[in-house]
C-alpha positions as CSV (number, residue, x, y, z in Angstrom):
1,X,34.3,133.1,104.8
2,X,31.7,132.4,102.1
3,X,29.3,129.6,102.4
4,X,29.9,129.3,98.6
5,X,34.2,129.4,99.0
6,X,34.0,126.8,102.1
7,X,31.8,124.2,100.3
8,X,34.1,124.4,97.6
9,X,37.1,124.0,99.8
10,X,35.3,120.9,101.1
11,X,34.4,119.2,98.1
12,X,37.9,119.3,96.3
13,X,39.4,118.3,100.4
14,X,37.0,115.3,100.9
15,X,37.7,114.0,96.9
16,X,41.5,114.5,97.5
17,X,40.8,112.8,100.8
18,X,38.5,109.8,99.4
19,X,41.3,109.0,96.6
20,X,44.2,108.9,98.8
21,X,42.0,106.6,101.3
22,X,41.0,104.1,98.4
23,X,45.2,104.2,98.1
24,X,46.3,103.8,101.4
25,X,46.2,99.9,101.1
26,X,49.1,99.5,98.4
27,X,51.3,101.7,100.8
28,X,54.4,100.2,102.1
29,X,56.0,102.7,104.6
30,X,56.3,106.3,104.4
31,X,56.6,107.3,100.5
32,X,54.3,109.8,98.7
33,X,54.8,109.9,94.9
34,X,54.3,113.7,93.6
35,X,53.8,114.6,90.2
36,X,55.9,117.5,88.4
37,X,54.0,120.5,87.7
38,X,56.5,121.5,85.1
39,X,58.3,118.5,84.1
40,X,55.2,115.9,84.5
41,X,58.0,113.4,86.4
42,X,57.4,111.6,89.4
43,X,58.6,112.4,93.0
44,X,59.5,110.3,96.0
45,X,59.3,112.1,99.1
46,X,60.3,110.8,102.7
47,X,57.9,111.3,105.3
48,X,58.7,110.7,108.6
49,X,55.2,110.3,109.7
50,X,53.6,107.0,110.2
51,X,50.7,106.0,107.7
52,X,48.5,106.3,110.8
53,X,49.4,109.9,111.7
54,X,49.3,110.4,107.5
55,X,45.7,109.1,107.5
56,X,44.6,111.3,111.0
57,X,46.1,114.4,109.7
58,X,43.6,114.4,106.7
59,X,40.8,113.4,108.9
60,X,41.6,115.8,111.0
61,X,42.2,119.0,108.3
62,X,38.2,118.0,106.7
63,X,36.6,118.1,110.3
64,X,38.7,121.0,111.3
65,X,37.8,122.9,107.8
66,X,34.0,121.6,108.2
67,X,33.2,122.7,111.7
68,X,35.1,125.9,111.9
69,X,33.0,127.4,109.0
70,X,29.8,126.1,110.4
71,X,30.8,128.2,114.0
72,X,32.6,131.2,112.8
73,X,31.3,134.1,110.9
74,X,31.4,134.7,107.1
75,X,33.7,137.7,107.6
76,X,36.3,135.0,109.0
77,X,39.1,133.8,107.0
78,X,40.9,130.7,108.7
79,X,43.2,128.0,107.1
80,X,44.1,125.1,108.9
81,X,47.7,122.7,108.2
82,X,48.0,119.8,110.2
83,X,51.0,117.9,110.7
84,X,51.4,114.6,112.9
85,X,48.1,115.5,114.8
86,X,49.1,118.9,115.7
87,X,47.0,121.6,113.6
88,X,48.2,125.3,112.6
89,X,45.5,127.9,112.3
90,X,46.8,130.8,110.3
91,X,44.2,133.5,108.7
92,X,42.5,136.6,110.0
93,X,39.3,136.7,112.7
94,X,37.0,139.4,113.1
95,X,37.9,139.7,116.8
96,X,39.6,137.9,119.5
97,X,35.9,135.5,120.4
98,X,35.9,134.3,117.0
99,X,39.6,133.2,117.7
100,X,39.2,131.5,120.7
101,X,36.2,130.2,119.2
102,X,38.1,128.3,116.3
103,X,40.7,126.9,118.8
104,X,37.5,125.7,120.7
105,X,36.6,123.8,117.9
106,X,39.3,122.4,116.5
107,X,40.3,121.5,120.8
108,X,36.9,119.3,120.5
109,X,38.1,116.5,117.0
110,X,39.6,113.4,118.1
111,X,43.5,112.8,117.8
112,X,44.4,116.2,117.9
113,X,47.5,116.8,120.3
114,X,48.3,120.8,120.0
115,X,47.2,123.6,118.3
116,X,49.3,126.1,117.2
117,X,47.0,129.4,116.8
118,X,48.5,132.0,114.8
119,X,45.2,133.7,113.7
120,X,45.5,137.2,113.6
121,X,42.2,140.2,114.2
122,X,41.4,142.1,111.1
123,X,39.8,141.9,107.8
124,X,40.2,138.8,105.5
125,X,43.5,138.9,103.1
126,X,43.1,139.8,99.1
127,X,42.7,137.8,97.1
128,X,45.9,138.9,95.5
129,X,47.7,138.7,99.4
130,X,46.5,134.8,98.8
131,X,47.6,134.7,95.6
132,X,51.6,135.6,96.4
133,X,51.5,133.3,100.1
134,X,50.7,130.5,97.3
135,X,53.5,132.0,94.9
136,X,55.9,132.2,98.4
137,X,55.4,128.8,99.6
138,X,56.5,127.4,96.0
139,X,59.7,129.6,96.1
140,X,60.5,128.5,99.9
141,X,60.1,124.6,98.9
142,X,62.1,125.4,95.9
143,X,64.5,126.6,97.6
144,X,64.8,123.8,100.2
145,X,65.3,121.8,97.5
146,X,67.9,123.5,96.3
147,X,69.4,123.5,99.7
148,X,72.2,120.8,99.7
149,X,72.8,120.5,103.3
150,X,69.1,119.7,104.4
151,X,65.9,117.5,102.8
152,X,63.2,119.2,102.1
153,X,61.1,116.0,102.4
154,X,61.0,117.2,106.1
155,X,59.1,120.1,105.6
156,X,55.8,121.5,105.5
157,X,55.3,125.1,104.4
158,X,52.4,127.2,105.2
159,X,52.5,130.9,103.9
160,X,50.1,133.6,105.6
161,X,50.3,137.1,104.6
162,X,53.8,137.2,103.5
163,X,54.5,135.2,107.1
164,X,55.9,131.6,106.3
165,X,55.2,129.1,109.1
166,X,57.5,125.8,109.0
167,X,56.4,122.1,110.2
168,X,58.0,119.4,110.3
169,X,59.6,116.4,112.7
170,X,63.1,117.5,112.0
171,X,66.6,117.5,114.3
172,X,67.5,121.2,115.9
173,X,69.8,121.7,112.9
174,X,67.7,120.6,110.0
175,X,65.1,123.3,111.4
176,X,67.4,125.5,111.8
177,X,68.9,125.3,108.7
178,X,65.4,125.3,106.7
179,X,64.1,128.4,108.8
180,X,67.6,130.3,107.5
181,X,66.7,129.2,103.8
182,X,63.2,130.2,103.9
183,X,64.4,133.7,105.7
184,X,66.2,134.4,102.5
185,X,63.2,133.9,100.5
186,X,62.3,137.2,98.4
187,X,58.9,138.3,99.5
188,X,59.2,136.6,103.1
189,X,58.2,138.6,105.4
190,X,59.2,136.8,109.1
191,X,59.4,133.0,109.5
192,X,58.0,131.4,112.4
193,X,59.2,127.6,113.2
194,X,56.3,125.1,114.6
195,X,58.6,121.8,114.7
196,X,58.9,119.4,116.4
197,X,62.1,118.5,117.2
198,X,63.7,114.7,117.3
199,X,66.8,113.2,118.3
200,X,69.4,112.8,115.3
201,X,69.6,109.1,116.4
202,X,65.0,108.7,115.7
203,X,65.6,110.9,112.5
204,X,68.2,107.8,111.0
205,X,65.8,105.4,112.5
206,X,62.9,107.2,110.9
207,X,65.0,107.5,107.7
208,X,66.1,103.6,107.5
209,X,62.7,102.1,108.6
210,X,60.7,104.2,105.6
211,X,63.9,103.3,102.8
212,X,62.4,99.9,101.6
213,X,59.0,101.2,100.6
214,X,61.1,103.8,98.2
215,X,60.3,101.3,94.8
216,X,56.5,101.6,95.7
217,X,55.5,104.8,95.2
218,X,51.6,105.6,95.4
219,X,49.6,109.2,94.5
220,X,49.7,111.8,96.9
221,X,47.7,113.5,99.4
222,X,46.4,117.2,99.1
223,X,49.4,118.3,101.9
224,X,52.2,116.0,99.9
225,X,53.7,119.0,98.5
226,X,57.3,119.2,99.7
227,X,59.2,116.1,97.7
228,X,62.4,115.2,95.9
229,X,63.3,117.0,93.5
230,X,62.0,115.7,89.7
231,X,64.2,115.1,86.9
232,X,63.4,118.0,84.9
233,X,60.8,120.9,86.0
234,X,63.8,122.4,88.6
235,X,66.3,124.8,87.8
236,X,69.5,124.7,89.0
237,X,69.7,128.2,89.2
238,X,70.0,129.6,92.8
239,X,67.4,131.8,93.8
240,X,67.3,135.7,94.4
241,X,68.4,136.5,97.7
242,X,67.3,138.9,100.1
243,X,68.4,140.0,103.8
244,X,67.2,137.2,106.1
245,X,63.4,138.1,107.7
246,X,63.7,137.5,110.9
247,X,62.7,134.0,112.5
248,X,61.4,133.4,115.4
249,X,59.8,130.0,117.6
250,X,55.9,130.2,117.7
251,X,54.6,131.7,120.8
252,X,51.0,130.1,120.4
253,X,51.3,126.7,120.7
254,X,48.1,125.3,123.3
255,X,47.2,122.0,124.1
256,X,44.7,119.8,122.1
257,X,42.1,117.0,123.1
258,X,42.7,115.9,126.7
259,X,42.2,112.4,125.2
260,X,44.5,112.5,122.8
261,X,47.4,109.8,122.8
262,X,50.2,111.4,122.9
């Protein structure tokens, strides 16, 4: 990765980061507003994170970003999703030291409770390869929206390499419903599910405890991507389907920081 790419990366992270922080006073519960790409409206999305865990899982993204390029080689190309403290690597590693190396790091921040590492040991991905996992993650949260039978509040899409990795606290049938939508996403290659899974009785507890904050909306963080649905820039129109790519649980999930409450 180059040293010119990551300090951009941090820069436009730690500003994103700084103005949601200056913002996190006038939040009451669990709401993110997002703004429309297309139709410049508002969203309201649910998450069923606390503020704290909000708050850490930015913290924890910058350090991760900012010490993994400082200890890995430029040829390395890692990106790094965090989710209520646990963090997913995705991205390509020259070999197998530089892999364990990143885990190493990211093992040492504060707060963080797993890591999921699905790095893989080959050359960095095109810039075009990057280009579509951006252009796949829109169509998988567009099609969660779509989805009438699910949220897709719950969800956090990551796209590697035509692989889309889901996160999320969600019940076993809200994640299995998502990873079945997201299968029949053109272009998807496999998906991978990294939940974590909650009762159906903490989900409507979740749910009801954030509802009140829904007429105080503030701006979003970077990662505050997967919302309600505006009231203009989405079409109705159902999506191109394909056969389902196949879906699997994530084999690579490893403990985090020892002192990390769980």
């Amino acid at each position: 990765m180059s040293g010119f790419r990551v300090k951009k990366t941090l820069v436009r992270t730690t500003l994103v980061v700084a103005f949601a922080a200056g913002l996190a006073s006038t939040l009451q519960g669990c709401f993110l507003a997002v703004a429309g790409a297309a139709g410049g409206g508002a969203l309201v999305a649910t998450d069923r994170r606390t503020l704290g865990a909000q708050t850490e899982d930015r913290e924890i993204q910058v350090k991760a970003i900012s010490q993994i390029s400082q200890n890995l080689p430029d040829a390395a190309h890692v990106n790094v999703a965090v989710f209520n403290r646990r963090v997913l690597l995705t991205g390509e590693v020259p070999g197998d030291v530089s892999k364990a190396r990143a885990e190493q790091v990211v093992r040492g921040l504060n707060n963080v409770n797993a890591i999921i590492n699905e790095l893989t040991i080959g050359p960095a991905s095109t810039f075009s390869s990057r280009t579509n996992d951006s252009y796949l993650e829109t169509r998988v949260k567009t099609a969660l929206i779509a989805e009438k039978n699910i949220s897709a509040n719950y969800f956090k899409v990551v796209s590697e390499n035509g692989s889309v990795y889901l996160m999320g606290l969600v019940t076993m049938d809200e994640g299995a419903r998502g990873a079945d939508v997201a299968s029949r996403v053109p272009g998807v290659t496999r998906v991978v599910k990294v939940f974590q899974y909650i009762q159906p009785q903490d989900a409507a507890a979740a749910n009801a405890a954030s509802a009140p904050a829904a007429s105080q909306p503030a701006p979003s963080d970077a990662d505050a991507t997967v919302g309600a649905v505006p009231d203009s820039s989405v079409s109705a129109r159902p999506l191109d389907q394909q056969s389902p790519a196949p879906v699997s649980n994530s084999t690579s999930v490893h403990p985090g920081n020892p002192k990390a409450t769980p």
